[in-house]
N, C-alpha and C positions, 0 to 999 in steps of 0.2 A: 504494500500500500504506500505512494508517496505522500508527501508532505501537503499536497493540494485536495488529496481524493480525505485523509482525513480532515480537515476543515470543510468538507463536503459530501459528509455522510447520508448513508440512506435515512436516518432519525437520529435524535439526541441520545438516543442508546447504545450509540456508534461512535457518543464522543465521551473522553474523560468528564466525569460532572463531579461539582463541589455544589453547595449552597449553606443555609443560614438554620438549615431545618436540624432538628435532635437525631438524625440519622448519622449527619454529617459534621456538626459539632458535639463531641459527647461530652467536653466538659466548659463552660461557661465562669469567666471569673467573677469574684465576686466584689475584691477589691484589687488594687494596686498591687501587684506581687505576686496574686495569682497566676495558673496558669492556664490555657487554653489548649483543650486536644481535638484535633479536626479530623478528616477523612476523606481522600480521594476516591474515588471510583472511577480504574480505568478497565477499559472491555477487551475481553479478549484479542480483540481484533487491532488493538490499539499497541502494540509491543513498544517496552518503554525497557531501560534498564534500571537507570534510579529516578529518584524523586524527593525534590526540598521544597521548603515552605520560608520563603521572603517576606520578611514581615519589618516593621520599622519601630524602631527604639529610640523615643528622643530625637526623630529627626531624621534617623541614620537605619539607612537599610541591612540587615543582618539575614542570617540562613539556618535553619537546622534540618537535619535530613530525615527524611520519611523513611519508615520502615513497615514493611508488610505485615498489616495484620491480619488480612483474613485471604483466603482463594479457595476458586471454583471455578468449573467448567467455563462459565459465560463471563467470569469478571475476575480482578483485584482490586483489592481494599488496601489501601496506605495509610500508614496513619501518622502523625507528627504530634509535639509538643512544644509550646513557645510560651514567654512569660508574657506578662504585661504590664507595661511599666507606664504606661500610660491613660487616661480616661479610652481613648478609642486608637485603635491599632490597626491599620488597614496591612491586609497579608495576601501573599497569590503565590501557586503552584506553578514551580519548574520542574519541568519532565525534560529529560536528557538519553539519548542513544537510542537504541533500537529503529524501529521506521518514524519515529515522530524526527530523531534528529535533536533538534533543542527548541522547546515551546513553552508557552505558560499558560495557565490556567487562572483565568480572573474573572470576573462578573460576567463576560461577554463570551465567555468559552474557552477555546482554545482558540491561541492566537500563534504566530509563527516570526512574531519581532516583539521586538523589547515596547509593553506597554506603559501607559503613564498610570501613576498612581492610581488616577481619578476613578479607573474602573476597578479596582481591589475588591475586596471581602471587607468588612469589616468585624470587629470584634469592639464590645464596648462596654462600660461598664455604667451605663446610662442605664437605668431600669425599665426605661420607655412606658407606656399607657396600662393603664388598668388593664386586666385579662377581660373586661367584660365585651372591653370593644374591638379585640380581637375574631368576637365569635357573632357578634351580634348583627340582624337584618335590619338594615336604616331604611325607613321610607321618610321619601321627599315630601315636606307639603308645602305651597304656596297658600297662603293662608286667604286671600283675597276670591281664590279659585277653587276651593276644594270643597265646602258646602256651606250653606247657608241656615244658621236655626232657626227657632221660630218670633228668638228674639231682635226681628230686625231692626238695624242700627241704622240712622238719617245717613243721608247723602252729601260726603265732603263736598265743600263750594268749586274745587278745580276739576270735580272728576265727570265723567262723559258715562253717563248712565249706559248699562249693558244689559239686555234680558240674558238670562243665564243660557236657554239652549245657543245664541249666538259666538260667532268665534269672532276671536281677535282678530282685529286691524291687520296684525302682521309686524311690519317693519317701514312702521309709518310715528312719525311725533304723537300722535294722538296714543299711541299702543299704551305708554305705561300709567296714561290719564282713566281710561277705561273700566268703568266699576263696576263689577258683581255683585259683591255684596256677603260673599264669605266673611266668617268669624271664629273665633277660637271656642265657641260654644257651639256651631256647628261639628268640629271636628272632636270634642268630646262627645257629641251624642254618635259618632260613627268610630269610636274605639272598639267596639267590638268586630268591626268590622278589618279594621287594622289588625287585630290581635286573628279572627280568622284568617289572614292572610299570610300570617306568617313574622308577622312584624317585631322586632321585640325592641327599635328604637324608632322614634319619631323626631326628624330635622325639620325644626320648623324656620323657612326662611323668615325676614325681618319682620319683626311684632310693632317695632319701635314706631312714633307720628311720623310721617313724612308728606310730602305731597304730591304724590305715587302709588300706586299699588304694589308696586315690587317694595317698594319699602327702605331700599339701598340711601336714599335720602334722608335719611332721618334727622329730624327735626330737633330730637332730644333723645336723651341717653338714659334717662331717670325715669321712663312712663313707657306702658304700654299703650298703644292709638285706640285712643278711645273709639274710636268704627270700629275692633277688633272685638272689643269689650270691657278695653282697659285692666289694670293691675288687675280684680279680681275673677278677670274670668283665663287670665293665664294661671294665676293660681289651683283653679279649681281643675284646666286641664291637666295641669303638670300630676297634680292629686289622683285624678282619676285613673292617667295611664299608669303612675307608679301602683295604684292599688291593682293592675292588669298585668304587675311585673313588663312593663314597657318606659323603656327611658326618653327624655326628651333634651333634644339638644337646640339651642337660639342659635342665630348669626348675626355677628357681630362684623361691624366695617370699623378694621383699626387705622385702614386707609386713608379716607376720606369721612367726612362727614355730609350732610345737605346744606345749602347757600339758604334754608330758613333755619338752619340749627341758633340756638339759641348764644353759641360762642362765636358763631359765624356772625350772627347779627352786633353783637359785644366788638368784636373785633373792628370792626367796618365802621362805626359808630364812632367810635375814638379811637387815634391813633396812640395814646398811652395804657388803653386798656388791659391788663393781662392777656385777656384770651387773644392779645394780638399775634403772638410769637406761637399761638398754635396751628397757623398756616404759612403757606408763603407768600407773602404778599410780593409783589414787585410791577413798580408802575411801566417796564420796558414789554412786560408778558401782555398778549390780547386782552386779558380778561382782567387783568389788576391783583394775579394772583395764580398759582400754579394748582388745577384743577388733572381729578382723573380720566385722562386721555383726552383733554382737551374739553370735558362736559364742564357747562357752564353751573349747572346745578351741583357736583361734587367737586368740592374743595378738597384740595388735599391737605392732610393731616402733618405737621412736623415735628416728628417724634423727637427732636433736640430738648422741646421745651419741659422741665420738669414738671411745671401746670399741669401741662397736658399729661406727663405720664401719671401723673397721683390721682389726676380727676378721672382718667379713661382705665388706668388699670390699677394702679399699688392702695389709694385711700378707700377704707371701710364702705364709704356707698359709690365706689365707683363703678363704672360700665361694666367693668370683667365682673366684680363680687358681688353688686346684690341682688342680682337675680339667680348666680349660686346659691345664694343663703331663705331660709325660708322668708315668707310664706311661700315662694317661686320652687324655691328645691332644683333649678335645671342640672343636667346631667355633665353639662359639657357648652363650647361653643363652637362653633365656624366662621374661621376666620375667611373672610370675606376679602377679596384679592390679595394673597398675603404674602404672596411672591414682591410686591409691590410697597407693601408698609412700609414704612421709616426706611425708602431708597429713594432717592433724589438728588440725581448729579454726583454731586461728590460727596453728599451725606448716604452713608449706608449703616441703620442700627438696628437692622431686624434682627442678625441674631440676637442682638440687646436685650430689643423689647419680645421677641417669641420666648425668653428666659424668664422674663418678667410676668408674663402673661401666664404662664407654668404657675410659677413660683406663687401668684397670688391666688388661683386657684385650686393648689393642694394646701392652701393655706385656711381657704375659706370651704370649702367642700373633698372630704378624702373621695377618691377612685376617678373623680372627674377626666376629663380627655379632652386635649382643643387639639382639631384638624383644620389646617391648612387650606386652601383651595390654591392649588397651584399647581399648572397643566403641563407644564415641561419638566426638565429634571430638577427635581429639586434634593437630590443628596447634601449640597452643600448647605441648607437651610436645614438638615435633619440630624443633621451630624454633632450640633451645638447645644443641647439637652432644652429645647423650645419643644417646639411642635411635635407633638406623638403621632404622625400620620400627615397623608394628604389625602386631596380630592382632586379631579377635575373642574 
């Protein structure tokens, strides 16, 4: 077999595999000094003569060599040992002689040149997210679109009345003005219906005022939209579905805020105001201020300003904590373009504030889990003990 036909095997059962799973790591550190025991699997088909494990210490790339633990007919098992001297230690398999020649094994496979870092294994001593949201079925809801109770709630002044069998506009300005008429007591009267489906978390996108349906605008950080049903009727879903054993998770924009938010109006209003420094303002930009993607209605967030981190995430009734804390109970939140928070030009503090954002919520709720929404790779965002997970 040459060097090209194995990087182009009939399946993945044709090529050496590592991964992250309990097959393949059998021992996991727990702190600093520990040590970590992994396991290749190459196929018979794959003849190798030995095999080491590169892994980086402090900076500095090191090696120690595999030895066979197990064989059979259709495979070899190798296995190695390396310490860890560090919180996260990225490592990757070299295989040497036989038909392979001299290759490695990293995240992407087998490769046949010297790869970069970036695609390694990692090993870490992060604890990552509660086991619950490892296992759990998340349904989506859009709070505005998913049903409507019998307590209907008046008609905001900006929105564009919608009979509900109707669909949306599409991808037209009028779309996120379009009103239904959904509610969060709608969707507690149809928990049983969630729970026969299979459900055992419920993401509820933005609850918060805005002037929108989608809700990414929000108005204020402290209230639920009163057309939702306000404070007491997220209360009583969150109650309902935890007594259904189903958890419920908010979303939160650490990103931006909406141009009616109540710090946005503070800001604009005087130019010595605190909540000034919690955008960008600059009179040379379109808008008199640095918005996301150029939307005139979300302002962007500057995670520089201490204000802003104490009021949106570290102080007892801020945005992250008190809808963690009862009477709310939420489980968790989602972060709302998070690839994008606190990165702006030459300001870059997400890992900062995704550490922050952790930190305040194992503080105010134990087992909780914030996920990300971020569509490309985001290893580098995951690597800094923040975010327990992504989303698209």
């Amino acid at each position: 077999m040459s060097a090209t036909e194995v990087c182009a095997p009939a399946s993945l059962l044709d090529l050496p595999h590592h991964d992250g799973s309990d097959a393949y790591v059998l021992e996991r550190p727990e702190r600093l000094g520990n040590g970590a025991v992994v396991r290749l699997r190459v196929p018979k088909g794959t003849e190798v003569d030995a095999v080491a494990v590169r892994y980086l210490c402090d900076g500095e790339p090191r090696a120690v060599r595999a030895e066979v633990d197990e064989e059979n007919d259709a495979e070899t098992w190798w296995r190695a040992a390396f310490p860890v001297e560090n919180p996260s230690v990225s490592y990757r398999w070299l295989l040497s002689g036989g038909e392979v020649g001299y290759g490695w094994v990293n995240g992407l496979g087998l490769v046949l040149h010297d790869p970069p870092d970036s695609d390694d294994f990692v090993v870490s001593l992060d604890p990552g997210g509660p086991e619950w949201h490892l296992r759990t079925v998340v349904y989506e809801i859009f709070p505005d679109r998913f049903a409507r109770s019998e307590r209907r709630q008046a008609q905001p002044p900006w929105a564009v009345a919608r009979e509900w069998s109707e669909l949306p506009s599409g991808r037209d300005p009028q779309t996120p003005l379009e009103w239904y008429g959904g509610d969060l007591a709608g969707i507690e009267e149809r928990l049983d219906h969630l729970q026969a489906l299979g459900a055992t978390t419920v993401y509820l996108t933005p609850f918060f005022p805005a002037r929108s349906t989608h809700r990414y605008d929000a108005s204020s950080f402290e209230r639920v939209d009163p057309y939702l049903g306000g404070d007491d009727a997220l209360a009583a879903l969150v109650a309902a579905a935890h007594g259904r054993g189903i958890r419920v998770l908010g979303d939160l924009t650490l990103n931006h805020s909406g141009d009616a938010h109540e710090w946005f109006a503070a800001a604009r209003g005087a130019p010595d105001a605190p909540e000034r420094d919690f955008y960008f303002f600059d009179d040379d930009r379109p808008l008199g201020y640095e918005a996301w993607l150029g939307v005139r209605t979300l302002p962007k967030l500057d995670h520089r300003s201490p204000g802003l981190r104490s009021r949106l995430v570290t102080e007892r009734d801020s945005a992250v904590r008190r809808w963690l804390r009862a009477p709310f109970d939420l489980d968790g939140w989602r972060i709302d373009v998070a690839n994008m928070a606190g990165r702006f030009r030459d300001v870059d503090s997400t890992g900062e504030l995704a550490r922050a954002v952790r930190a305040a919520m194992a503080e105010t709720r134990r087992n909780t889990v914030v996920i990300a929404e971020h569509a490309h790779d985001a290893r580098a965002d995951l690597r800094g003990g923040g975010w327990h997970g992504t989303m698209g």
